[in-house]
C-alpha positions as CSV (number, residue, x, y, z in Angstrom):
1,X,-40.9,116.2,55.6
2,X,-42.5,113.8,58.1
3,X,-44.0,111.8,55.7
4,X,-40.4,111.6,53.5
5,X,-38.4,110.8,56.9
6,X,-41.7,107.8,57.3
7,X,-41.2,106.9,54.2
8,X,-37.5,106.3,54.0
9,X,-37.4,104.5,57.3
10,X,-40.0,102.0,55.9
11,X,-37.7,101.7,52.9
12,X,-35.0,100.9,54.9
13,X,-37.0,98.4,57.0
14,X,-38.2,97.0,53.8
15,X,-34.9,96.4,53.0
16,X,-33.3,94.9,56.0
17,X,-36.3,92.4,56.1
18,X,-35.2,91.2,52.5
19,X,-31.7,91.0,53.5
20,X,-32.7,89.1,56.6
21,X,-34.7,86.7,54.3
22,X,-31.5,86.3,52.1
23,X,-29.5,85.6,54.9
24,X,-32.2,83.0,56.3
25,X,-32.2,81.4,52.9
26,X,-28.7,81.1,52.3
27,X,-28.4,79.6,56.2
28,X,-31.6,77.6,55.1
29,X,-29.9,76.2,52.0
30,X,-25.9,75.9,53.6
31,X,-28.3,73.7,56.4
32,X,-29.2,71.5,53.9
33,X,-26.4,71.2,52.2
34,X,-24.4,70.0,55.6
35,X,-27.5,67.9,56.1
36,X,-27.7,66.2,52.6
37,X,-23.8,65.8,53.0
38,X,-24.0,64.1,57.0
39,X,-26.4,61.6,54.9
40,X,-23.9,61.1,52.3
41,X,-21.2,60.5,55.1
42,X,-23.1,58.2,57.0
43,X,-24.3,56.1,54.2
44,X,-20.5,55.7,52.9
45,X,-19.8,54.4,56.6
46,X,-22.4,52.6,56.3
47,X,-21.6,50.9,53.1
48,X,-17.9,50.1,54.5
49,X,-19.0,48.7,57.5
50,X,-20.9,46.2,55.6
51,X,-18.5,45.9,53.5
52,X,-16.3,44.9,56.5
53,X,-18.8,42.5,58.0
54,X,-19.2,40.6,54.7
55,X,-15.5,40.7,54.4
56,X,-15.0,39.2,58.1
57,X,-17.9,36.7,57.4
58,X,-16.0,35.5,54.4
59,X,-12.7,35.3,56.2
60,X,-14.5,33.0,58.9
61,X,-15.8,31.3,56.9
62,X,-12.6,30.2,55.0
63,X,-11.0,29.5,58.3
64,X,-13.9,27.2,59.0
65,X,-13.7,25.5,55.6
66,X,-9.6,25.4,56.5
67,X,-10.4,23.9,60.0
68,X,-13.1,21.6,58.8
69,X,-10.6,20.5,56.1
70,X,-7.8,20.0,58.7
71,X,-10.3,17.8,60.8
72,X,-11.1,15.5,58.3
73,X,-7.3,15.4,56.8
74,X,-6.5,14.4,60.9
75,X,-9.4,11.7,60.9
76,X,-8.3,10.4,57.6
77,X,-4.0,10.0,59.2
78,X,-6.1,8.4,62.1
79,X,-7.9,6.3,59.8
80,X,-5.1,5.2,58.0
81,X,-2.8,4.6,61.6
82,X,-5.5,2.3,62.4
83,X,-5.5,0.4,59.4
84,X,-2.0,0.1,59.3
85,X,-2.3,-0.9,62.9
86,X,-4.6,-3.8,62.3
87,X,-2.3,-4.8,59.6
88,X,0.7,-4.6,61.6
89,X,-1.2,-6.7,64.2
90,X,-3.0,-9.4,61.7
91,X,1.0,-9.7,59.8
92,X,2.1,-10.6,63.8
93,X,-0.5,-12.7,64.2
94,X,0.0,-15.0,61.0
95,X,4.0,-15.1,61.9
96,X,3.0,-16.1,64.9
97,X,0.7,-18.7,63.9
98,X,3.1,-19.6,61.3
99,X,5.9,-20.5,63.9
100,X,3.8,-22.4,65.9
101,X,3.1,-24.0,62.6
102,X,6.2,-25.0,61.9
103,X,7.5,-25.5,65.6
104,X,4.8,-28.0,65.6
105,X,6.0,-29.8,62.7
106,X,9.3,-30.4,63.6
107,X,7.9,-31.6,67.1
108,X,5.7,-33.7,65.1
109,X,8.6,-35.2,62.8
């Protein structure tokens, strides 16, 4: 009887120790899962963050092209005022010349 008593409680051990291991294993395997799917999370965020940065890069640097293209558009209007300036000031310059010209002329006459 002793023996059969022994024999069933080692059973029974025997089989909480494989349920145990089945329980371990599925924890084991639902940890690597989780684990496998935190990688999977962070490397999306990953991905979209530098997907952001390159996005951001390429907005600045439209905005620079834009700015540098205003700068020169401004230099150029400045350009041109100046030129239009001297122009202006040579066309005084020859009426004047062409007055005194001509004032002389009739003093002359």
């Amino acid at each position: 009887y002793l023996v059969q008593v022994l024999y069933q409680v080692q059973v029974i051990y025997l089989v909480r120790v494989l349920y145990l291991e089945r329980v371990l294993y599925l924890v084991q395997a639902l940890y690597l899962v989780l684990v496998l799917y935190l990688v999977q999370v962070l490397y999306l965020v990953q991905m979209l963050y530098l997907v952001q940065v390159l996005y951001l890069v390429q907005v600045l640097y439209l905005v620079q092209m834009l700015y540098l293209v205003q700068v020169l558009y401004l230099v150029q209007v400045i350009y041109l005022v100046q030129i239009l300036y001297l122009v202006q000031i040579l066309y005084l310059v020859q009426i004047l010349y062409l007055e005194q010209v001509l004032y002389l002329g009739y003093c002359l006459r």
